[in-house]
Structure formats: structure tokens, C-alpha cells
Z-matrix of the N, CA and C atoms (Angstrom, degrees):
N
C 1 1.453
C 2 1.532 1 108.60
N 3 1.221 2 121.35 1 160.13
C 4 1.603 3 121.64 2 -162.08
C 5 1.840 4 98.11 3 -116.39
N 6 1.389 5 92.96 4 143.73
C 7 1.469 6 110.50 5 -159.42
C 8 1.413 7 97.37 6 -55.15
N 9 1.738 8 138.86 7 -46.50
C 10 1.298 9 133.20 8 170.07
C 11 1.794 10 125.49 9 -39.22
N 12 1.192 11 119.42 10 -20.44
C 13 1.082 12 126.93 11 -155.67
C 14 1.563 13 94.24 12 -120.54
N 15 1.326 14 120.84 13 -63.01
C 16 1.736 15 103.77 14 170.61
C 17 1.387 16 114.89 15 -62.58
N 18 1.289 17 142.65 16 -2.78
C 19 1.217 18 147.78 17 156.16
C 20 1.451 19 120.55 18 -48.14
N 21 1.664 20 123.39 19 111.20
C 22 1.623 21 105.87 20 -171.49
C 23 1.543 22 104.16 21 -85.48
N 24 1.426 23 129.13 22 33.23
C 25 1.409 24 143.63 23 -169.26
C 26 1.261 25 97.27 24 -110.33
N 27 1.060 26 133.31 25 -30.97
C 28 1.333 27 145.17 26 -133.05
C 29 2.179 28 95.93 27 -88.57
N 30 1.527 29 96.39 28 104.66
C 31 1.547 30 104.38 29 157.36
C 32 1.466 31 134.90 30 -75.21
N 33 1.518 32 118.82 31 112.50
C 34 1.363 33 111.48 32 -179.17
C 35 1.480 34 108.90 33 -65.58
N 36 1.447 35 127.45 34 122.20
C 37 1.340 36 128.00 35 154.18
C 38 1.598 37 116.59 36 -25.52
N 39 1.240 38 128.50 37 123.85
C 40 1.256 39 137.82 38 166.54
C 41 1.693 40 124.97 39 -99.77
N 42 1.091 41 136.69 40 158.85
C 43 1.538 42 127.03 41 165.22
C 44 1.381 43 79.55 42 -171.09
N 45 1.812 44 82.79 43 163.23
C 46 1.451 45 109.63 44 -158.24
C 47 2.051 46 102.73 45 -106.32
N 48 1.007 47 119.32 46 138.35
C 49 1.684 48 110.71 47 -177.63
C 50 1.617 49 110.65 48 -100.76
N 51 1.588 50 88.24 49 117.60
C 52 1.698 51 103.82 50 176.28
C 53 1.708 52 109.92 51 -40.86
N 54 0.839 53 117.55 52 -10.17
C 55 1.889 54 110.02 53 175.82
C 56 1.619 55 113.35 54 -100.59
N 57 0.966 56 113.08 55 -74.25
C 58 1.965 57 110.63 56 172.80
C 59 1.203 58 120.37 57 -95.69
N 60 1.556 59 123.42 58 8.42
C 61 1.265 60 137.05 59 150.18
C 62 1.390 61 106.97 60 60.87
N 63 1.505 62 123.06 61 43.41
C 64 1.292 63 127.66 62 179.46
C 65 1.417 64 101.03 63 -97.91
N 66 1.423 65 131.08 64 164.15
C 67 1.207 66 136.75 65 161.70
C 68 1.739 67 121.59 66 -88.97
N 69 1.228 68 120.28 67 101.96
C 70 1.287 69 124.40 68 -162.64
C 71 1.685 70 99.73 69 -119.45
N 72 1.498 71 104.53 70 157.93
C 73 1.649 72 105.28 71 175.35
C 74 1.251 73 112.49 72 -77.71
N 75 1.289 74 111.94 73 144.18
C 76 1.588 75 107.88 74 -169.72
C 77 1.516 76 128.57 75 -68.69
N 78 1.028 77 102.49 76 -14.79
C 79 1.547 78 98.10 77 164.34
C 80 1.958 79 133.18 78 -73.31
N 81 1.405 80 85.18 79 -16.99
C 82 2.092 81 114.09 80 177.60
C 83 1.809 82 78.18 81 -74.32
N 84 1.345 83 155.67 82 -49.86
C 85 1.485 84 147.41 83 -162.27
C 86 1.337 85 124.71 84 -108.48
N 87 1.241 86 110.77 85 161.39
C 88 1.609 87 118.21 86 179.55
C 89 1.504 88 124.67 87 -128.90
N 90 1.196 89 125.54 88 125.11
C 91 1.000 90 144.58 89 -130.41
C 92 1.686 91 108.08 90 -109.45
N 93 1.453 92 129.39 91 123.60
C 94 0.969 93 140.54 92 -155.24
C 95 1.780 94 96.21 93 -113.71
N 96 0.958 95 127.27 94 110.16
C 97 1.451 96 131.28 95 154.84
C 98 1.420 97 152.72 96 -73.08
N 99 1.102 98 125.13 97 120.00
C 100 1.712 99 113.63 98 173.27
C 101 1.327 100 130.75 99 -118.31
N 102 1.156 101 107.17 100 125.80
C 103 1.537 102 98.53 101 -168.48
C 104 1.743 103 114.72 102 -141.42
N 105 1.057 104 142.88 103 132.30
C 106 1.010 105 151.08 104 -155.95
C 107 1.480 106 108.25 105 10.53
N 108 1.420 107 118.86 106 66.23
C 109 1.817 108 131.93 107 163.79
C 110 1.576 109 94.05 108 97.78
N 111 1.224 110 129.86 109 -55.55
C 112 1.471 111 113.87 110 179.54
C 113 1.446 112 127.50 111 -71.25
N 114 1.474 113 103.60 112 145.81
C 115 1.568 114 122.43 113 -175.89
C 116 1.588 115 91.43 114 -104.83
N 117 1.662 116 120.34 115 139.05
C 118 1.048 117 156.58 116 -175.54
C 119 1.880 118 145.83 117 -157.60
N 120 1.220 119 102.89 118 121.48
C 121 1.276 120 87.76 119 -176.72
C 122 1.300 121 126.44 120 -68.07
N 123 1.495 122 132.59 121 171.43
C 124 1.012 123 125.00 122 172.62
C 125 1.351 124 119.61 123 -160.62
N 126 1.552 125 90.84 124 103.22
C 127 1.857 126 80.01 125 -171.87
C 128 1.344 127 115.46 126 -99.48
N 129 1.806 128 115.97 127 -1.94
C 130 1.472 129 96.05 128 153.90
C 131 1.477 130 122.52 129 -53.38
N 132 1.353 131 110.48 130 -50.31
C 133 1.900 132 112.07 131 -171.64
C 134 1.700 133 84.30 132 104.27
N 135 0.650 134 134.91 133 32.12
C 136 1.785 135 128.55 134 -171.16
C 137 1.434 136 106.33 135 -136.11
N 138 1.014 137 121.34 136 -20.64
C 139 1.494 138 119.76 137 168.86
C 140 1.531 139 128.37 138 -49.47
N 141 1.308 140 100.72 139 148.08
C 142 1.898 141 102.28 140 -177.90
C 143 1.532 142 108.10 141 -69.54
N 144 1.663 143 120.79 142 151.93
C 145 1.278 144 99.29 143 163.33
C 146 1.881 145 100.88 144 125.29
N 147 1.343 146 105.20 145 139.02
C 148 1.471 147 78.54 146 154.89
C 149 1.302 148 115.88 147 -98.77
N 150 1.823 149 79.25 148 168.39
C 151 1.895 150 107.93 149 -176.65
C 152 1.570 151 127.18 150 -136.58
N 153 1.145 152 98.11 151 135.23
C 154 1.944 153 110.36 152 157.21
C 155 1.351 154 122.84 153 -84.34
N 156 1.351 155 112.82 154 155.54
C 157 1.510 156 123.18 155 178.03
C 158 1.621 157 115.74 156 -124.37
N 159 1.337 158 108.37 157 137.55
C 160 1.187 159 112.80 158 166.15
C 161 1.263 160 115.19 159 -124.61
N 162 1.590 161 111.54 160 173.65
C 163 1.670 162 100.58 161 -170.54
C 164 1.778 163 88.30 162 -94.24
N 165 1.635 164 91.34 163 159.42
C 166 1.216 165 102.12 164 -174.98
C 167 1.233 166 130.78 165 -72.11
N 168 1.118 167 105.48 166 -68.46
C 169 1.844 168 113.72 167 170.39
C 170 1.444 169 121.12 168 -61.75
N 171 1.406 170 112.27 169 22.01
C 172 1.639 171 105.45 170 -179.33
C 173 1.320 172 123.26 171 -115.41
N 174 1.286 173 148.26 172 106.31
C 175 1.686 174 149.27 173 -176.63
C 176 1.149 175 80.51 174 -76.41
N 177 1.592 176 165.79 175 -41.60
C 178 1.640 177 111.73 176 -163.82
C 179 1.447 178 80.96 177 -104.67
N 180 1.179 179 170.26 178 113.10
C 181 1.061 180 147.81 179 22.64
C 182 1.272 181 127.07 180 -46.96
N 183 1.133 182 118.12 181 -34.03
C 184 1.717 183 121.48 182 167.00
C 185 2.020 184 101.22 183 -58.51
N 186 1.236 185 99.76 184 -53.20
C 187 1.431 186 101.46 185 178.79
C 188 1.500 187 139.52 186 -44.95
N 189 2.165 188 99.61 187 -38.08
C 190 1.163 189 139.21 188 149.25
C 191 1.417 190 120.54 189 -19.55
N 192 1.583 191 94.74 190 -68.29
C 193 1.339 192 113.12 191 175.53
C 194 1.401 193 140.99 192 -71.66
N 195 0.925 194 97.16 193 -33.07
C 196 1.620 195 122.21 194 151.63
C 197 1.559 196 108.66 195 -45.04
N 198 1.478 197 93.50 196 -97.89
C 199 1.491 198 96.56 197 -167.88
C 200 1.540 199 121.41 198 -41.70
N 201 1.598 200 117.95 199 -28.45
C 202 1.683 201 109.41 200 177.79
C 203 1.914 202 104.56 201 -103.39
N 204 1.573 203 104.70 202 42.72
C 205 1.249 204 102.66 203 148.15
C 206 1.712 205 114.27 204 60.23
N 207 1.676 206 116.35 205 13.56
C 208 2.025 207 130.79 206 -149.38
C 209 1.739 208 96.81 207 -75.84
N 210 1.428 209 104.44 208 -20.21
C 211 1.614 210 105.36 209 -172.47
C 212 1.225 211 116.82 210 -86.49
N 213 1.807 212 125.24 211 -44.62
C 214 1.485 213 111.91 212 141.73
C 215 1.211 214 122.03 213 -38.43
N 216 1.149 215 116.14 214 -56.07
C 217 1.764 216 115.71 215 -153.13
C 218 1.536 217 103.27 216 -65.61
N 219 1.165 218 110.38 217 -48.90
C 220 1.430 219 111.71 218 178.99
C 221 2.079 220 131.97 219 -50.48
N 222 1.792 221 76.23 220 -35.79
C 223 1.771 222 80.36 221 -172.32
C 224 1.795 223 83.64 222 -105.66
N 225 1.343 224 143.19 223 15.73
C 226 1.047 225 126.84 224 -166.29
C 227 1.519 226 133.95 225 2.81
N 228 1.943 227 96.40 226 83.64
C 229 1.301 228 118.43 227 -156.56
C 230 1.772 229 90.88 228 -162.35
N 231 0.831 230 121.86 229 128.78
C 232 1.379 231 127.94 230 156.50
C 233 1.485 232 103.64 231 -102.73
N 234 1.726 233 85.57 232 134.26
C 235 1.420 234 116.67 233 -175.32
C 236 1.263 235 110.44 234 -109.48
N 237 1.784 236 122.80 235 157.35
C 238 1.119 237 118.43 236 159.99
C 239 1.440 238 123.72 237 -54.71
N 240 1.515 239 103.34 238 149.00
C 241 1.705 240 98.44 239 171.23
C 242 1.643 241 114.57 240 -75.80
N 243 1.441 242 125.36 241 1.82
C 244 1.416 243 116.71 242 139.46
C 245 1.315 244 137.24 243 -71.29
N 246 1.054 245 101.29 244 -49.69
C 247 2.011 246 101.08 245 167.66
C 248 1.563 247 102.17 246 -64.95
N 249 0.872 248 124.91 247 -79.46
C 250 1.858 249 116.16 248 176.47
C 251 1.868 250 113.44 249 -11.83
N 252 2.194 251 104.01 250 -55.54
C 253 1.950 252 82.26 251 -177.39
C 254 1.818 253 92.41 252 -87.61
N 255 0.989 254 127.29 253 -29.76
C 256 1.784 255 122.55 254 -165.53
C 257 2.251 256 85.52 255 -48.78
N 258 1.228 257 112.84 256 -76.45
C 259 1.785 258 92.38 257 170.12
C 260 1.259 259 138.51 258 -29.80
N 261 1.123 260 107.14 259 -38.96
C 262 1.758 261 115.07 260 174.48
C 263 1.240 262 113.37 261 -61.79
N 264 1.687 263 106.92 262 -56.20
C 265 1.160 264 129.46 263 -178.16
C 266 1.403 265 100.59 264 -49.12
N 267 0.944 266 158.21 265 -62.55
C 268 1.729 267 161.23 266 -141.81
C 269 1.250 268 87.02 267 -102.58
N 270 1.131 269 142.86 268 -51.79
C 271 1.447 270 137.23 269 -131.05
C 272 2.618 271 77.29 270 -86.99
N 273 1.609 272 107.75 271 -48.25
C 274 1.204 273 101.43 272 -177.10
C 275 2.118 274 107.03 273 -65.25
N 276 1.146 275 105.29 274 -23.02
C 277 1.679 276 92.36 275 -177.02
C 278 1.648 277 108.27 276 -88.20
N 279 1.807 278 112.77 277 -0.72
C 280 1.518 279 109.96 278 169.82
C 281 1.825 280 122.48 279 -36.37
């Protein structure tokens, strides 16, 4: 076991999900990346780039996000409306 985790000090990483905007531990979400013009999923969380999180197992949070536009706003970048559903799309066959 790794010294962070048997540690009773030990803070779980938190982030907040661009769709119902709750604060969840980051491993409960999945993490959307940007990095030099491409949008990508990422379900390591290890990818270059910045990133948003959504929770995983949820279609109306994916839906959430969508409809209030959180993936522009966030990387302030308008995207095609193909890369916008091709993400959804993967992010729903996760």
C-alpha cells in the first residue's frame, strides 16, 4: 500500500463536474482534455493539456453540459459541433 493512502493525513483530490457542478472525488469523474486545438477524452486524468471533469456514470450530466454550452466556456474556444457530439459520443460508450 502507498504511504499517501495509509496516511490518516491523506486528502482525497476533489473537482467539481461541468454539468451538476457538484464537488466529487476525482476518481467518481472523467476528465475531458485540451491540448494544443484537440478535444479528448481522458480517462487516465494524466493527459497533457488542460481539463474538465464530469461525473462518470451520468447522461444528464453529460446532457448538462451540453446544453449550457461548459466545454466552450471552460476552454474558451468554440468548437465544432462535431468534436463537441464525437466527445459525448465516447464519453456515453465509456
Amino acid at each position: 500500500m502507498s504511504q499517501k493512502k495509509s496516511n490518516p493525513n491523506f486528502k482525497v483530490p476533489m473537482r467539481r463536474c461541468i454539468g451538476c457542478m457538484e464537488s466529487k472525488p476525482k476518481k467518481d469523474l472523467i476528465r475531458i482534455a485540451y491540448y494544443e486545438g484537440e478535444l479528448s477524452l481522458d480517462p487516465t486524468g494524466k493527459a497533457k493539456g488542460r481539463g474538465v471533469y464530469l461525473c462518470r456514470d451520468s447522461a444528464e450530466c453529460a446532457a448538462l453540459a451540453k446544453k449550457k454550452n461548459a466545454l466552450q466556456r471552460n476552454f474558451k474556444t468554440n468548437f465544432p459541433g462535431e468534436t463537441i457530439e464525437q466527445i459525448f459520443k465516447e464519453l456515453m460508450n465509456e
